[in-house]
C-alpha positions in Angstrom: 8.6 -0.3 -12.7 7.1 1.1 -15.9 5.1 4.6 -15.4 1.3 3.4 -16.0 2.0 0.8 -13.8 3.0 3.6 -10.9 0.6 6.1 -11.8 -2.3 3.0 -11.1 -0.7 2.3 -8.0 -0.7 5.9 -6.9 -4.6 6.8 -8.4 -5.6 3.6 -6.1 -4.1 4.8 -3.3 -5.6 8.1 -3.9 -8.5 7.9 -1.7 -8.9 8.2 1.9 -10.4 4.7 2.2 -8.4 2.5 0.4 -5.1 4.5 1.5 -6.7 3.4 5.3 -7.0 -0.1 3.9 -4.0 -0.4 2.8 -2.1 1.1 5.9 -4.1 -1.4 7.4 -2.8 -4.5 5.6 0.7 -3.2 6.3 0.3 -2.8 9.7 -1.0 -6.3 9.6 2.1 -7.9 7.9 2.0 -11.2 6.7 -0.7 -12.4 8.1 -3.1 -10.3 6.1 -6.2 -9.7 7.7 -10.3 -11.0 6.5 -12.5 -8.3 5.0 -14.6 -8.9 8.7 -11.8 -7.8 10.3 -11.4 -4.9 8.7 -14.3 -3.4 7.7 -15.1 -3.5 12.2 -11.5 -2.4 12.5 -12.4 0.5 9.4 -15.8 1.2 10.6 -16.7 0.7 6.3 -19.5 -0.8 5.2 -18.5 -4.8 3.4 -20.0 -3.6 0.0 -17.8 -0.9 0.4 -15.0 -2.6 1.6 -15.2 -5.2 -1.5 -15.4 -1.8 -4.2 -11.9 -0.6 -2.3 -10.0 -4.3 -2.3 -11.1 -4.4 -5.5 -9.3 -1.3 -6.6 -5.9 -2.3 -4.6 -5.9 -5.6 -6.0 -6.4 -3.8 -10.0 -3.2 -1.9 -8.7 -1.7 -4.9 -7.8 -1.2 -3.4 -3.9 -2.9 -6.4 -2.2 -3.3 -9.8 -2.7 -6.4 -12.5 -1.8 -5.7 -15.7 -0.5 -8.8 -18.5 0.3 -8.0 -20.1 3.9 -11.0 -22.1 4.1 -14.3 -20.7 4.3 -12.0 -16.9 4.8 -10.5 -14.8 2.6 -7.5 -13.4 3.6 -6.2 -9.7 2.3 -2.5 -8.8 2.2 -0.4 -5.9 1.5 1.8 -6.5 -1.7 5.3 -5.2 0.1 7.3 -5.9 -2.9 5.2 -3.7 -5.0 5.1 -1.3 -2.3 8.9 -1.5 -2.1 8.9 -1.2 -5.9 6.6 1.9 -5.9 8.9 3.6 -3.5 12.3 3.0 -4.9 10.5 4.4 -8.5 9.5 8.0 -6.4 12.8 8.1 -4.3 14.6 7.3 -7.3 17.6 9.5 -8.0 16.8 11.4 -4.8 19.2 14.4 -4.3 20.4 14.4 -7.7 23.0 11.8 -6.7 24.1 13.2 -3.3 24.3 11.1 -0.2 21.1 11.7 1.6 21.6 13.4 5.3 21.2 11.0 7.8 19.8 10.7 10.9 16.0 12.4 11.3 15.6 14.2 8.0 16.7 10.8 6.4 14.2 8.7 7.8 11.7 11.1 6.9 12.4 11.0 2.9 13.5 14.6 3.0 16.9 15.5 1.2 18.8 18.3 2.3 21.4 19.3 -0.3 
């Protein structure tokens, strides 16, 4: 994953909204969710709601999908995958990360 491409990834997700948008597309798996859904679920106005998917979608985070009359959102997990492995990349300078607790929590403990 090249740099600009992470940095765009992280500046979307760099707002409270669309960060809660996009935990809630991952929360909602494959199955995505319609902007209805969540802007009731958000409490976000739909205006508002189509500025924010917008932005994910730039960052390539989400993805749209027409299912009829709907439009279904959902989270990009292999770009989200991608975006992690860049940050935890060459965590603990090349030490085995502790396991257990501190592990699952990203921490390294050399």
């Amino acid at each position: 994953m090249e740099s600009n491409t992470v940095v765009k990834a992280l500046a979307a997700l760099a707002q409270a909204s669309r960060l809660e948008i996009f935990r809630a597309l991952v929360v909602a798996g494959e199955a995505g969710l319609t902007p209805g859904i969540l802007a009731d679920a958000l409490k976000v106005a739909p205006n508002t709601l189509s500025f924010h998917l917008k932005e994910l979608m730039h960052a390539d985070l989400v993805s749209q999908k027409r299912d009829g009359r709907n439009l279904i959102y959902r989270a990009q997990f292999d770009r989200m995958s991608d975006l992690l492995t860049y940050l935890t990349q060459n965590c603990c300078q090349g030490e085995p990360c502790l396991t257990g607790v501190v592990a699952s929590l990203g921490v390294c403990v050399p």
